[in-house]
C-alpha positions in Angstrom: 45.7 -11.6 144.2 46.6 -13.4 147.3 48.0 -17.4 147.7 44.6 -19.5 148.8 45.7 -22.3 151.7 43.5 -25.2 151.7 42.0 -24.4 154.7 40.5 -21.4 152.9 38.6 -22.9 149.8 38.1 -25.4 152.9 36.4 -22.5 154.3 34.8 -21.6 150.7 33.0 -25.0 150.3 32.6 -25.8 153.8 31.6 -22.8 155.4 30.6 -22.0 159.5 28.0 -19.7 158.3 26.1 -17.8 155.1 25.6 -14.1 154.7 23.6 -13.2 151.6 23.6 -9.3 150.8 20.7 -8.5 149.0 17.7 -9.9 150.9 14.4 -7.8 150.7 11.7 -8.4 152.8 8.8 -6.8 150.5 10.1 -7.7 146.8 11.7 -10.2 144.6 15.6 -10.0 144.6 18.9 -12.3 143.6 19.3 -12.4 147.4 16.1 -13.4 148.5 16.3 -16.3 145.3 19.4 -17.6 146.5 18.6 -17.6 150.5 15.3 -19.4 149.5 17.7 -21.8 147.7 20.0 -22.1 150.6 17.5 -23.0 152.9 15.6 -25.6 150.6 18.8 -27.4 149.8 19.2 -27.8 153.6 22.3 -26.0 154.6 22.3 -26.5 158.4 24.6 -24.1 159.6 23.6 -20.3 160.1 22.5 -18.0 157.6 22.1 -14.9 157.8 20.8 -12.3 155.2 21.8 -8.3 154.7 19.5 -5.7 153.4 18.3 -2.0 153.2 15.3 -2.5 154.6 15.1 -4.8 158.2 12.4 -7.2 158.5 12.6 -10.7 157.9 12.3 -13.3 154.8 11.3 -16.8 154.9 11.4 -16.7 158.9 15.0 -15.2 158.3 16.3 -11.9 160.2 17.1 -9.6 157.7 20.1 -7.2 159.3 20.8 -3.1 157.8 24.8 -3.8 158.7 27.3 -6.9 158.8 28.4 -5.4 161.6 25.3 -6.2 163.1 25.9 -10.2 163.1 26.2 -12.0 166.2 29.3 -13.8 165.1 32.2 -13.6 163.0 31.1 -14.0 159.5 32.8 -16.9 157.3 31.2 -17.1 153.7 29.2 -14.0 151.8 26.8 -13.9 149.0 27.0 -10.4 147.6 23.8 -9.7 145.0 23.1 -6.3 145.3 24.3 -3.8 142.6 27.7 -2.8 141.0 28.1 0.7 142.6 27.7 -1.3 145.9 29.6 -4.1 145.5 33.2 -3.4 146.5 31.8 -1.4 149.5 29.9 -4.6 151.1 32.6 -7.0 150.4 35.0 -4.4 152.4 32.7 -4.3 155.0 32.8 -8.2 154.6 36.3 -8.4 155.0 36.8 -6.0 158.0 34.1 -7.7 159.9 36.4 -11.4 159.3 35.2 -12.8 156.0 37.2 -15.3 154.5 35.5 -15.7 151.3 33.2 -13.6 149.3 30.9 -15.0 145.6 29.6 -12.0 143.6 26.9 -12.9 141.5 26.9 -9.2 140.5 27.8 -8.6 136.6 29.3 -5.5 134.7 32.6 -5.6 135.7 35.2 -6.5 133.7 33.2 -8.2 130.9 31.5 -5.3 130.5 33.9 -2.4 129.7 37.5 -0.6 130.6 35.4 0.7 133.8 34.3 -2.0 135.3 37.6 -4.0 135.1 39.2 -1.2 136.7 36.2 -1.2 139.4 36.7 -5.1 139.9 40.5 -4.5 139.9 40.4 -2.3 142.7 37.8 -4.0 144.3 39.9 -7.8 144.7 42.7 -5.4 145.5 40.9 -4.1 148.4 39.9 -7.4 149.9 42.5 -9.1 149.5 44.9 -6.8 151.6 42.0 -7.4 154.4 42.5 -11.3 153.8 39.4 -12.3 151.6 39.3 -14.1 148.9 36.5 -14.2 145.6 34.6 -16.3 143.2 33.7 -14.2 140.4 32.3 -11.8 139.9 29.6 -12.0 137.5 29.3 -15.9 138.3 26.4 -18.4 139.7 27.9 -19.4 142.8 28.7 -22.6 144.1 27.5 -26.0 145.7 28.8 -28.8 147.9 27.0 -31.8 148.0 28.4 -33.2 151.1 27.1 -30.3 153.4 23.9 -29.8 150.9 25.4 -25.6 150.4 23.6 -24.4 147.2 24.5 -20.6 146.9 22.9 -21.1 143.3 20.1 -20.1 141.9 19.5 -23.6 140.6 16.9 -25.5 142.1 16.9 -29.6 143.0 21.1 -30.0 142.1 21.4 -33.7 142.0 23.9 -35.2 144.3 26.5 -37.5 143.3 30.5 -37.2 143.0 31.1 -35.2 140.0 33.2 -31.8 140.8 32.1 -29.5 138.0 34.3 -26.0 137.4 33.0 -24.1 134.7 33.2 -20.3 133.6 29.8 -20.5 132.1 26.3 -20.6 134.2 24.5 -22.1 131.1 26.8 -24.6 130.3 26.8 -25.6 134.1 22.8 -25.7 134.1 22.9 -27.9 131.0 25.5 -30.3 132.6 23.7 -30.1 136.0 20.4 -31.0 134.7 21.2 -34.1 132.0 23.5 -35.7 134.9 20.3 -37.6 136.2 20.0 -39.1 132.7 23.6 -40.8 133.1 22.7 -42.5 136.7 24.9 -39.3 138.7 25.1 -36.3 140.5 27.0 -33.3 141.2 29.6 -33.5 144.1 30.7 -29.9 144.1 30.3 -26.9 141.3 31.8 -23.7 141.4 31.0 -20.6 138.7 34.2 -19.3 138.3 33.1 -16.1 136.5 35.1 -13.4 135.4 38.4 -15.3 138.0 38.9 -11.7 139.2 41.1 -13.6 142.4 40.3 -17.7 142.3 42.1 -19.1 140.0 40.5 -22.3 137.9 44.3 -24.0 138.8 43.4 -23.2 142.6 39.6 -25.3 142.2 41.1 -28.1 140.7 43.7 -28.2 143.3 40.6 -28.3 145.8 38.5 -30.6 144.1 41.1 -33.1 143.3 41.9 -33.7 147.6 38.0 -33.7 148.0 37.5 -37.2 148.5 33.5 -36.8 147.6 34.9 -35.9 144.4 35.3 -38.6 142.1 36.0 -37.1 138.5 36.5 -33.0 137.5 34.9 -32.0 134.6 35.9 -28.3 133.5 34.3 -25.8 131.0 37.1 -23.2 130.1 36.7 -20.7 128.0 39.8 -18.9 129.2 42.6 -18.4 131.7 43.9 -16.0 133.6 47.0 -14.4 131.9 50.1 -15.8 133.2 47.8 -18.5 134.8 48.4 -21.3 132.2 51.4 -22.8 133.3 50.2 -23.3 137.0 46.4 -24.5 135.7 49.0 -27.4 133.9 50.9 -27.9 137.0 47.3 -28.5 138.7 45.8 -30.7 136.4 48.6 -32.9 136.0 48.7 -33.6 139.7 45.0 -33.9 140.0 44.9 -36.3 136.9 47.5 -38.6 139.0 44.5 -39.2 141.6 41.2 -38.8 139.6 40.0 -37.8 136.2 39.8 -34.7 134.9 37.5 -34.0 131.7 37.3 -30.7 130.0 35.5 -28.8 126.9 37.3 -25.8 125.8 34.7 -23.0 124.6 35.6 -20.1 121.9 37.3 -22.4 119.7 37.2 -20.6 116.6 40.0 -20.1 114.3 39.8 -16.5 113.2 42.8 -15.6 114.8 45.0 -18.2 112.4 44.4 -15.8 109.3 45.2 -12.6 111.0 48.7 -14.2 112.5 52.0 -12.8 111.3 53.7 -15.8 111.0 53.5 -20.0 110.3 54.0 -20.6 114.1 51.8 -18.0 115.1 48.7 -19.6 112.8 49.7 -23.0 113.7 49.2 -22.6 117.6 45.7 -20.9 117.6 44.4 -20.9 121.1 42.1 -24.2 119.9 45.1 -25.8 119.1 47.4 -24.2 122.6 45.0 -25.3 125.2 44.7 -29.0 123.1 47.9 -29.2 123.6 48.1 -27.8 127.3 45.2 -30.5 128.7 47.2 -33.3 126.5 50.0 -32.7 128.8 48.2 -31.9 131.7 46.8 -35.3 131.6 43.1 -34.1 130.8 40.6 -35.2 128.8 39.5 -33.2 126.0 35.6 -33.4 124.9 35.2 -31.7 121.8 31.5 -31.9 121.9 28.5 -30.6 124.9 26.6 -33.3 123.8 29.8 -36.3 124.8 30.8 -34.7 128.3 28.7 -36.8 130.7 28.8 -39.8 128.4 32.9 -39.6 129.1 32.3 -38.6 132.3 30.5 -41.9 133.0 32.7 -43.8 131.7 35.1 -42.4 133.8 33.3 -42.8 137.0 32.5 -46.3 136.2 34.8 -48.5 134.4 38.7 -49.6 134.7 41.0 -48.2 132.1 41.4 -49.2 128.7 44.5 -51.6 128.9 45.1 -51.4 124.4 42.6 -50.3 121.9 41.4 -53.7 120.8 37.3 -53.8 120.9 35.3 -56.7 120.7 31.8 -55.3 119.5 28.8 -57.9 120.8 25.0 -58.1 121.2 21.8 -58.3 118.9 20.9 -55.4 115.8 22.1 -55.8 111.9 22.1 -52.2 111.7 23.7 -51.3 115.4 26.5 -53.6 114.7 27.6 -51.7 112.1 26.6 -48.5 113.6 28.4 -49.6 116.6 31.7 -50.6 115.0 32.2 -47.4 113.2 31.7 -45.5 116.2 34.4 -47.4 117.9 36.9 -47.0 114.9 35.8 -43.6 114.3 37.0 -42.8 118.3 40.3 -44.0 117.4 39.8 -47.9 118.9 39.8 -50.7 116.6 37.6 -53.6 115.8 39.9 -56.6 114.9 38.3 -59.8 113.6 38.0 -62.6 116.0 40.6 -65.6 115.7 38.7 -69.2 114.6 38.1 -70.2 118.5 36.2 -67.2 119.2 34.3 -67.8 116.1 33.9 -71.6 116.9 32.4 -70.4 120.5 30.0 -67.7 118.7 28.8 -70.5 116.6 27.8 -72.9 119.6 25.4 -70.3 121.1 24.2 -68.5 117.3 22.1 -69.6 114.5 24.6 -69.7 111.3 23.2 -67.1 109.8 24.1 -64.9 112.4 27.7 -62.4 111.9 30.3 -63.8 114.3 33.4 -61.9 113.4 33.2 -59.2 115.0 31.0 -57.5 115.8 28.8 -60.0 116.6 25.0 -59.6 116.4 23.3 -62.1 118.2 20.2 -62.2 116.2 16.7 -61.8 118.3 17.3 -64.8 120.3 18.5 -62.9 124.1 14.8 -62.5 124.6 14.4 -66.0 125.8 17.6 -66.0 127.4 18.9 -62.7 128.9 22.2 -64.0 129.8 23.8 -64.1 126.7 24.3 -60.6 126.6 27.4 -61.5 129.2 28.2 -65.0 127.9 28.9 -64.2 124.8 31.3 -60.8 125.7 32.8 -63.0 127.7 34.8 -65.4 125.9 36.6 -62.9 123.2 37.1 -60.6 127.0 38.6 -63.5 128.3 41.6 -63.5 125.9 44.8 -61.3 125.4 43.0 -60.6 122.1 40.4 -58.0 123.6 40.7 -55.2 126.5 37.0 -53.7 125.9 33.6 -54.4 124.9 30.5 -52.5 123.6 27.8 -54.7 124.3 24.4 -53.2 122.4 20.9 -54.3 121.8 17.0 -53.3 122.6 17.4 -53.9 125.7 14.7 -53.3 128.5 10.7 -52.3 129.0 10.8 -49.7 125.8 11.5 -53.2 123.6 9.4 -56.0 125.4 7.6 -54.2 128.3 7.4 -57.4 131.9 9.8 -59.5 130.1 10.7 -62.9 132.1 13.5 -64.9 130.4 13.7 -68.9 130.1 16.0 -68.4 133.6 13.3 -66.7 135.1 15.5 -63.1 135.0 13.8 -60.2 134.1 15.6 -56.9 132.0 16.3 -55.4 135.8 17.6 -58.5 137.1 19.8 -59.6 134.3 21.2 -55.8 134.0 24.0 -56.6 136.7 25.2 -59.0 135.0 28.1 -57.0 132.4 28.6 -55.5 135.7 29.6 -58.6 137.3 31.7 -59.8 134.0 33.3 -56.3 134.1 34.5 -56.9 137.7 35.6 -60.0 137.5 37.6 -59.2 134.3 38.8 -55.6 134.8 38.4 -54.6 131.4 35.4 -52.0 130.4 32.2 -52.7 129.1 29.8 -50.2 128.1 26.3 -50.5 126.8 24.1 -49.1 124.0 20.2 -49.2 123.9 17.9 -46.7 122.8 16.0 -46.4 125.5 18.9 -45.7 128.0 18.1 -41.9 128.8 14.3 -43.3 129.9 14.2 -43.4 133.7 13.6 -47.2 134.3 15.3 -49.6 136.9 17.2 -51.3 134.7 19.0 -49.0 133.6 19.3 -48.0 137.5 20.9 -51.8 138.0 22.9 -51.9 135.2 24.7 -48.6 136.4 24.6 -49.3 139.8 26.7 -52.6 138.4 29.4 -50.6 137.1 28.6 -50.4 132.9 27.5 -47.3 131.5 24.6 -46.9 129.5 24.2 -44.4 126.7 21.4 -43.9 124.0 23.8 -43.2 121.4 26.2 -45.1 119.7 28.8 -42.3 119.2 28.9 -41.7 122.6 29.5 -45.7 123.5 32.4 -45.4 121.3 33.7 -41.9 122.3 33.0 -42.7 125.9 35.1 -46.3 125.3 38.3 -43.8 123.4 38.4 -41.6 126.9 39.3 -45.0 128.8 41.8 -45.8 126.5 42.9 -41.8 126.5 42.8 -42.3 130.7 45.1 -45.2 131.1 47.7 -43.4 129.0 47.4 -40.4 131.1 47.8 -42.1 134.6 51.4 -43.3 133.5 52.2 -39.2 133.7 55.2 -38.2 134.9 55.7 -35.4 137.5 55.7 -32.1 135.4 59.7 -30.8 134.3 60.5 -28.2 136.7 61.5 -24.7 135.3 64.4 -24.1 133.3 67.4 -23.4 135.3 70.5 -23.0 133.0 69.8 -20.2 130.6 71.7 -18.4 128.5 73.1 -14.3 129.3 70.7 -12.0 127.2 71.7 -10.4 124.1 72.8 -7.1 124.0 71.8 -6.8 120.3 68.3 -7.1 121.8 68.0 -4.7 124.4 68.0 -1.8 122.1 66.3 -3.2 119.0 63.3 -1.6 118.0 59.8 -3.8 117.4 59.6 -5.9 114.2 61.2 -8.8 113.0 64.9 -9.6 112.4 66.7 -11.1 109.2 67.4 -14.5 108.8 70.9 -13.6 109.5 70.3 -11.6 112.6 68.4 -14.4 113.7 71.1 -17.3 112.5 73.1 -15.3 114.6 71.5 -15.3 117.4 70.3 -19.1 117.1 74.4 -20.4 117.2 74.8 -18.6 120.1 72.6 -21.3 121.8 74.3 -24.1 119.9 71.5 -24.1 116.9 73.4 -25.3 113.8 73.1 -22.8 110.6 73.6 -23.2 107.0 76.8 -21.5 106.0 75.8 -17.9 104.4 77.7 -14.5 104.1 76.0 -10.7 103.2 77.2 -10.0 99.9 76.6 -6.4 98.3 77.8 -7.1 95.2 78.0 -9.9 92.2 81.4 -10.1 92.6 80.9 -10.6 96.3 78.5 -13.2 95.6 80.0 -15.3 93.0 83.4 -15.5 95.8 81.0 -16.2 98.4 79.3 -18.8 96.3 82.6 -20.4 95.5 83.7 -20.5 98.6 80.7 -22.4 99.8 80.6 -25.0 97.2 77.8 -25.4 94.7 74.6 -25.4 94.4 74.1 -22.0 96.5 70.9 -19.7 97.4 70.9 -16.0 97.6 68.4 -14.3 99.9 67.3 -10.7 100.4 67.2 -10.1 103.7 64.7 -7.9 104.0 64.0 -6.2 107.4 60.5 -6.8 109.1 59.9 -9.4 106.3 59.7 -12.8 108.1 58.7 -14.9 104.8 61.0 -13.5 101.5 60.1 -17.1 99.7 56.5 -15.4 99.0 57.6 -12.2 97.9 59.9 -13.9 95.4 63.1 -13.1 97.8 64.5 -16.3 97.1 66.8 -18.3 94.3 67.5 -21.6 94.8 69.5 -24.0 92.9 72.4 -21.7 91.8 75.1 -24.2 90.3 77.7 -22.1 88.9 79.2 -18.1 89.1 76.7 -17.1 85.7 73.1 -18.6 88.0 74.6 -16.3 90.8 75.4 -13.3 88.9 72.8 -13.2 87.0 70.4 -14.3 90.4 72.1 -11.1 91.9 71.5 -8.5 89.1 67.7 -9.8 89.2 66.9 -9.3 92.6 69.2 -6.1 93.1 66.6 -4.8 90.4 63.5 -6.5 91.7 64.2 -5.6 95.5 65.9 -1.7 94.5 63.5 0.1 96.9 63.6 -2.5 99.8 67.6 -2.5 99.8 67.8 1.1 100.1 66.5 0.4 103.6 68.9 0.2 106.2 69.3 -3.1 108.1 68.2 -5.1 104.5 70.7 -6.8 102.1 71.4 -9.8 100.0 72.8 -13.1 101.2 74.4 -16.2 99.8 74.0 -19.4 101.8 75.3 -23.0 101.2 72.1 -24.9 99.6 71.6 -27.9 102.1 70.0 -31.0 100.9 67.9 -33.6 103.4 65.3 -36.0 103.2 62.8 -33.9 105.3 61.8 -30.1 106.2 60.5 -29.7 109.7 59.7 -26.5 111.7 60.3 -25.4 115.0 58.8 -22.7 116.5 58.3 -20.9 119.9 56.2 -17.5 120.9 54.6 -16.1 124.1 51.0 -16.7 125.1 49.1 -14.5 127.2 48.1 -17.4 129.1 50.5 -20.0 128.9 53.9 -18.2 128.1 56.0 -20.0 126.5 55.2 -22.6 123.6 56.7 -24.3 121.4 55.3 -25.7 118.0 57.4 -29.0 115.8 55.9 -30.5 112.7 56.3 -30.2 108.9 58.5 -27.6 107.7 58.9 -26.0 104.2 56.5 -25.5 101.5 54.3 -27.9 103.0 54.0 -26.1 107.1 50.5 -24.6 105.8 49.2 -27.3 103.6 50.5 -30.3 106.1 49.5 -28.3 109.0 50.8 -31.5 111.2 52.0 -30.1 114.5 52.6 -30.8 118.4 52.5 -27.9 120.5 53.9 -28.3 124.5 54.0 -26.1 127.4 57.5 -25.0 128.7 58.8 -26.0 131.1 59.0 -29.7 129.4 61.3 -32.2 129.2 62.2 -34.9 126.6 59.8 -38.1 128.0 57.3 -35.1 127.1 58.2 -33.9 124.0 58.9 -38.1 123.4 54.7 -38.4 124.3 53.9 -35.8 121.9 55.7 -36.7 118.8 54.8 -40.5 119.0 51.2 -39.8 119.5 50.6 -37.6 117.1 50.6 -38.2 112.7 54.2 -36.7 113.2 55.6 -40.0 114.6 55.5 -41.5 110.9 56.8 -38.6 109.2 59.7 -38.1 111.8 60.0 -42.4 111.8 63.1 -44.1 109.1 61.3 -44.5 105.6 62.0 -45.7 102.0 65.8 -45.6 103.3 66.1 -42.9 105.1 67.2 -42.6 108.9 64.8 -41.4 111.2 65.0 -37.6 112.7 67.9 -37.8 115.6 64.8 -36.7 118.5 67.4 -35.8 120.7 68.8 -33.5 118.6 65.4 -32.7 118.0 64.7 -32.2 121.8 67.9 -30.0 122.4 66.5 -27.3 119.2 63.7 -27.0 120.9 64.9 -26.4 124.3 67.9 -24.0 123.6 65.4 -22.1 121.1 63.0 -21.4 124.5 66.0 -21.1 126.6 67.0 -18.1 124.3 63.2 -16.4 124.3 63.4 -16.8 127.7 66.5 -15.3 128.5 65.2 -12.5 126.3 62.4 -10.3 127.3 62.2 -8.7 124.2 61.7 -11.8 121.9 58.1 -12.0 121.0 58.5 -15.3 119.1 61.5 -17.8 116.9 60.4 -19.3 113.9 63.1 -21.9 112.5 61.7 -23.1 108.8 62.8 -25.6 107.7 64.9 -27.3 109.5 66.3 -29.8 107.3 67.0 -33.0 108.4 69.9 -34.6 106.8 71.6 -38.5 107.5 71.6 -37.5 111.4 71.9 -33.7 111.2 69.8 -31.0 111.6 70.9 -27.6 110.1 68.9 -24.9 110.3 68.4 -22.8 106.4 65.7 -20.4 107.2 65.0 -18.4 110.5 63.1 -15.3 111.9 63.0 -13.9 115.4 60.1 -11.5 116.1 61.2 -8.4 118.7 58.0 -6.7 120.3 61.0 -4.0 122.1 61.2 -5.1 125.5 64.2 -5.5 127.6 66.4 -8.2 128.1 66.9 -9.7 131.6 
């Protein structure tokens, strides 16, 4: 894989001219679809089409050789089969070819073979100076210069820049987009991202200025490719929006992990965590992207999460509020001035606290649809509104208010309040997916309009999520002060280490230990346990076992020299085989008392490299399963963000007399922890559980360090 410069994906979406391989002119083909498409979306620079056979299609030469062209080729469509593939995008590239899009499948989603074939193949065009989208994708469009390499026909124009790495979730997303009022700007198919990375489009998209909001469908990254796809995001979200739905979000992989911080950071939970702190937003449902993405496009931030909930419906009132609440926003009841105003405009019978439902009375007065969100608007009180109703010709088809307006023009009106204002609105009808001008006006306004009421509210949530994320900091820059590898390390064969290897291990970085000592006999264990103090633990550290509390490898609560003797004469019975083993053993370790367990963790990702994983430690890690995950490199206004956003934040915060966790002490675990994976190679993952927490000191009682037998630096 080569760097891209803008200039190229410049070139990409932008291009001089088209070659399409795999024109016929007797016979259907991909080629002939997509230069059929190509010519009906009205692409006006040159296109020219490659083929077996010469002839022409659709009043277009078709040409036996690329060398045949009469200029310098710039962008090429390749849709003829595998076996040929890799020979016409050579061909490409020797003949000047900046940028190839294979719609050709069976590489590397297919089998071994055909990732080696499509390894070879980027390989091969790269060193000639080419880059490629795909293989195995749809292609891509640019509104601006009406390019559709797609076989999609009609794409609706607006300023959406949609990346996704699937052609039927594009299609879906492509073809509902009309029934939010917008258009796409730019797509791309990113496919099996043989070369292009996703991180590379956004890059693109977010200095497009026909772009107005990204909206992503990952299913997966690149390995190695998370942390710049972070980097990416993060500066794009500074400029514009960004949403995303993650696809493949299953949880299999939580049962089959080997240990707490391995289940707790499935790849649902790692790429959450990555667009959190990338600054995207996160849809968790197909059916909420474009009502997000509209809100997005079309309102101001929200400023707090306060929501006043106005317009006419008993039953969408109610509705309405708990989809609001439900997002994550709240619905507080109006002060008595707010309800004074209500009750100059509303019969008494009508609810006025909020929400307010209006009764059936906006029929001969359209207007009161904006004069009533006004007022609650108009205060510190309130920084949004969902304004709802049966609004427009599917309720009272030609209707003409007491002022003379008619539903299309009174729609503007929100639009107008919203301006004026600069705090959202969005609107609920049922009949907002029906294609009808007022709908038309009332977007064209500025206020959203959705046909459900979870998506009003869910749609509402993102601008709250939004004006969070646009505070973002530039990302923490790498690491540069980490420790000298361990020796111990470099030779140590795959598996995972004892607690006391890994306590070892951990004070080398600074990471504070309970006191403990390898004992081998009772006598041993009763001076150790002296020495410590009482009460005491003992342990069996058992080699390659990174949780001995489930096998019954733990005592606790040992108060004097009979609990520990006769602790020791248990487990040296219980544990016979398992000691025999070299590298296992007993241990006594200083009991420590706190008022709270947490767990830190860290562990490589195929995608992302290094993570690390904080929440509730102990017996209750599993049954809590309250975590934050973050993305290394990151620094403590980060980790900050994470903690106090998250359920964590109460559990971390001073309670029933207790002080709250020291967070920079917090902060510096968790950094010296992935300093010391990263300074090791050979580390596969650090698991610190618990962590106690006690007064303003953190010691560390249980550890395990995973080795997969790679070198150290």
């Amino acid at each position: 894989m080569i760097g891209t410069s803008v200039s190229q994906l410049d070139s990409l979406f932008n291009p001089k001219n088209v070659v399409v391989f795999g024109v016929s002119p007797t016979r259907a083909s991909g080629g002939n679809k997509i230069l059929h498409e190509l010519h009906d979306g009205g692409f006006e620079g040159p296109v020219y089409a490659i083929g077996r056979s010469e002839g022409e299609f659709e009043g277009t030469k078709i040409y036996a050789s690329i060398k045949d062209l009469p200029e310098v080729p710039d962008l090429v469509f390749s849709a003829v089969g595998i076996s040929r593939t890799p020979q016409a995008l050579i061909d490409a590239a020797e003949a000047g070819a900046r940028n190839a899009i294979v719609f050709t499948a069976g590489f590397a989603e297919m089998s071994l073979d055909g990732a080696e074939t499509q390894r070879q193949m980027v390989k091969d065009v790269n060193e000639r100076g080419m880059r490629v989208v795909g293989p195995n994708c749809m292609g891509i469009f640019h509104a601006k210069n009406s390019l559709n390499l797609t076989d999609l026909n009609g794409i609706p124009k607006g300023s959406i820049g949609l990346i996704s790495q699937s052609g039927n979730i594009a299609h879906t997303l492509i073809d509902a987009a009309p029934d939010y009022g917008m258009g796409i700007g730019a797509f791309v198919s990113v496919g099996n991202q043989a070369d292009i990375s996703m991180s590379e489009y956004v890059d693109y998209m977010a200095d497009d200025p026909s772009i107005e909001v990204i909206v992503l469908y990952v299913e997966s990254l690149q390995d190695g490719a998370g942390l710049s796809f972070v980097n990416s995001c993060r500066r794009a979200a500074r400029k514009k929006p960004i949403v995303a739905i993650k696809g493949g979000v299953t949880n299999g992989g939580r049962r089959a992990a080997a240990s707490h911080t391995a289940r707790l950071s499935a790849p649902r939970d790692i790429y959450a965590a990555a667009f959190a702190q990338s600054g995207v937003i996160q849809v968790e449902s197909l059916d909420h992207v474009l009502a997000v993405t509209e809100a997005l496009l079309r309102c101001p931030t929200l400023k707090s999460d306060r929501i006043a909930v106005v317009g006419s419906g008993g039953g969408h009132s109610t509705i309405g509020a708990d989809s609001v609440e439900l997002a994550g926003l709240a619905v507080p009841q109006f002060e008595q001035h707010v309800v004074d105003f209500m009750s100059e405009h509303l019969p008494p019978w009508a609810p006025m606290l909020n929400p307010v439902d209006m009764t059936g009375g906006f029929t001969t007065d359209l207007t009161m649809f904006a004069r009533l969100m006004e007022y609650p608007l108009s205060t510190d009180a309130f920084d949004g509104g969902l304004s709802y109703g049966l609004y427009g010709q599917g309720f009272v088809k030609d209707l003409v208010d007491a002022n003379g307006l008619t539903w299309e023009t009174a729609a503007p009106l929100l639009g107008t309040l919203q301006k004026k204002l600069g705090k959202p609105i969005v609107f609920y009808t049922p009949f907002a997916r029906r294609s009808s001008p007022e709908f038309s006006a009332m977007r064209q306004a500025g206020i959203p309009c959705f046909g459900s009421l979870p998506e009003a509210g869910i749609a509402l949530a993102s601008l709250r999520t939004r004006a969070l994320m646009t505070e973002l900091p530039e990302l923490a820059g790498e690491y540069s002060d980490l420790p000298d590898s361990s020796p111990e390390l470099t030779a140590h064969a795959d598996g995972t280490l004892t607690e006391v290897a890994s306590a070892k291990l951990l004070e080398q970085v600074g990471i504070k230990s309970a006191p403990h000592r390898l004992i081998s006999t009772a006598k041993e264990a009763v001076e150790a346990a002296d020495g410590f103090g009482y009460p005491v633990v003992l342990k069996a550290q058992l080699k390659d076992v990174a949780h001995k509390s489930e096998l019954g490898g733990v005592r606790l609560g040992l108060r004097n020299a009979g609990d520990v003797a006769a602790a020791f004469a248990e487990m040296e019975t219980s544990f016979k085989d398992e000691l025999a083993q070299e590298g296992s053993s007993l241990s006594v370790a200083k009991q420590i008392s706190g008022d709270r367990e947490l767990l830190v963790g860290v562990r490589k990702d195929a995608a992302f490299g290094h993570i690390a994983v904080v929440g509730i430690g102990g017996l209750l890690t599993e049954v809590a399963a309250r975590t934050i995950i973050l993305v290394a490199p990151f620094d403590e206004a980060d980790f900050r963000r994470a903690i106090e956003s998250s359920p964590l934040s109460d559990y971390f915060a001073e309670w029933r007399g207790n002080p709250a966790v020291d967070l920079d002490a917090l902060y510096e675990i968790v950094r010296s922890t992935l300093k010391l994976c990263m300074a090791n190679e050979s580390i596969e993952s650090v698991e610190i559980n618990p962590l106690i927490s006690s007064g303003q000191d953190l010691v560390a009682v249980d550890a395990s360090i995973a080795v997969g037998g790679g070198t150290g630096d």
